[in-house]
C-alpha positions in Angstrom: 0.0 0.0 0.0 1.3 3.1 -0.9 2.0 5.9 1.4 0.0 9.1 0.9 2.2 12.5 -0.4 0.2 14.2 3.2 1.6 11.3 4.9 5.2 11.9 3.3 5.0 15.5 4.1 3.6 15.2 8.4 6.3 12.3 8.7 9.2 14.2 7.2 8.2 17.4 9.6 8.5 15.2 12.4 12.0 14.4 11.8 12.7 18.1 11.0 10.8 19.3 14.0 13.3 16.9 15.9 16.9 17.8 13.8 15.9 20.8 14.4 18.7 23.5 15.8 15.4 25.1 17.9 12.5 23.9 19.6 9.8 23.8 17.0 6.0 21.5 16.7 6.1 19.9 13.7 2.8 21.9 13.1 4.9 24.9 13.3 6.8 23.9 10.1 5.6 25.0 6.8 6.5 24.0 3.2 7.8 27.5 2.6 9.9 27.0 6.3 13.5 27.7 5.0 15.9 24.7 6.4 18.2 27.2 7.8 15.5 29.1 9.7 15.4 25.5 11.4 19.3 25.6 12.0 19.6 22.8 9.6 23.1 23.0 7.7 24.5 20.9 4.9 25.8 18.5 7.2 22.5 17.7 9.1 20.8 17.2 5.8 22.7 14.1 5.4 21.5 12.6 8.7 17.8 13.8 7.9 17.8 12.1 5.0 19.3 8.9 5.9 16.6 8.6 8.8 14.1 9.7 5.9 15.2 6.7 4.3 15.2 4.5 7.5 11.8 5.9 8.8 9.9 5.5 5.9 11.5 2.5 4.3 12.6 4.6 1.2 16.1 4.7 -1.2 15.9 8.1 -2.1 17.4 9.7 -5.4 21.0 10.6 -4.2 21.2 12.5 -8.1 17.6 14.2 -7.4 19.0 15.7 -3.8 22.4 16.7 -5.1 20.3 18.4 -8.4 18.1 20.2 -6.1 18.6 23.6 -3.9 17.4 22.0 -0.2 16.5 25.1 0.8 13.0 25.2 2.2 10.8 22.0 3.6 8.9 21.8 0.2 12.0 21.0 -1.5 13.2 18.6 0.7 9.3 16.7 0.8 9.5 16.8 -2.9 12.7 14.8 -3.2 10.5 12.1 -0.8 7.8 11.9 -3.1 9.3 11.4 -6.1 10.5 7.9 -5.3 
């Protein structure tokens, strides 16, 4: 069964809402919510997406995230959902 893009998007701002530099609710974080806002640097992307991977049982693009800006939330859900 897949796993709905919602779904993708509340389960991946859990995991940023716990990387997170600063206390923030996972309801707090927006698509538009700019990693760095969330003291998320290059470095802490890496772990993020590795527990993407492990949480959600995916093998995400590495070619897709090295192509893309990671700037905001939105970017980062829409590497998820295009596996």
């Amino acid at each position: 069964m897949a796993i709905s893009t919602t779904s993708y998007e509340d389960k991946v701002k859990e995991i940023l809402s716990r990387e997170a530099v600063f206390p923030i609710k996972s309801a707090e974080i927006n698509n538009n919510t700019n990693l760095a806002e969330l003291g998320i640097d290059s470095l802490k992307i890496i772990s993020i997406i590795v527990e993407i991977e492990s949480k959600l049982s995916l093998k995400l693009n590495y070619s897709n995230i090295a192509a893309s800006p990671l700037k905001t939330v939105k970017n980062l859900i829409d590497i998820v959902v295009s596996v």
